[in-house]
C-alpha positions in Angstrom: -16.8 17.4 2.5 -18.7 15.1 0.8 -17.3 16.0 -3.1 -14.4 14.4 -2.3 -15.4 11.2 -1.3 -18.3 10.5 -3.4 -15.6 11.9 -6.9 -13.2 9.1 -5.3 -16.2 5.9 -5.3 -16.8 7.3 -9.2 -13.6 7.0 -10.4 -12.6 3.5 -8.5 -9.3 2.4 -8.8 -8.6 4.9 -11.5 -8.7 7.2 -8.6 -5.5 6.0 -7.1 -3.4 6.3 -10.2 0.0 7.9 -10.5 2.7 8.3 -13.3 5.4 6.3 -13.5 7.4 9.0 -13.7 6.1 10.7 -10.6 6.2 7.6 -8.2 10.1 7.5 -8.8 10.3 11.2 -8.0 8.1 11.3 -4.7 9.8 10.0 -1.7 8.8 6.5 0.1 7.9 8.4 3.5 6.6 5.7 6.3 4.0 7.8 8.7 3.0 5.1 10.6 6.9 3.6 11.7 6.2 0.3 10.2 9.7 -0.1 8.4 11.4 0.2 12.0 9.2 -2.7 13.4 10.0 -5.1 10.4 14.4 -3.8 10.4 13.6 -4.9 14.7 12.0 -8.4 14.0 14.5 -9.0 11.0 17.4 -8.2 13.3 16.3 -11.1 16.3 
């Protein structure tokens, strides 16, 4: 539990990293619903 974390402060924003090639591959998936708030304001 603590591995994680404390490997994640080490490698900074290096951390956080991802291919290219990968990001256009993953899907944009919005867990928190905030897409549907902006589409509501947008259409008032």
């Amino acid at each position: 539990m603590t591995i994680v974390p404390a490997v994640m402060t080490l490698m900074g924003k290096s951390a956080w990293y991802i291919p290219k090639w990968l990001d256009k591959i993953l899907p944009n998936i919005d867990v928190e619903g905030e897409s549907i708030t902006h589409k509501e304001r947008n259409e008032e």
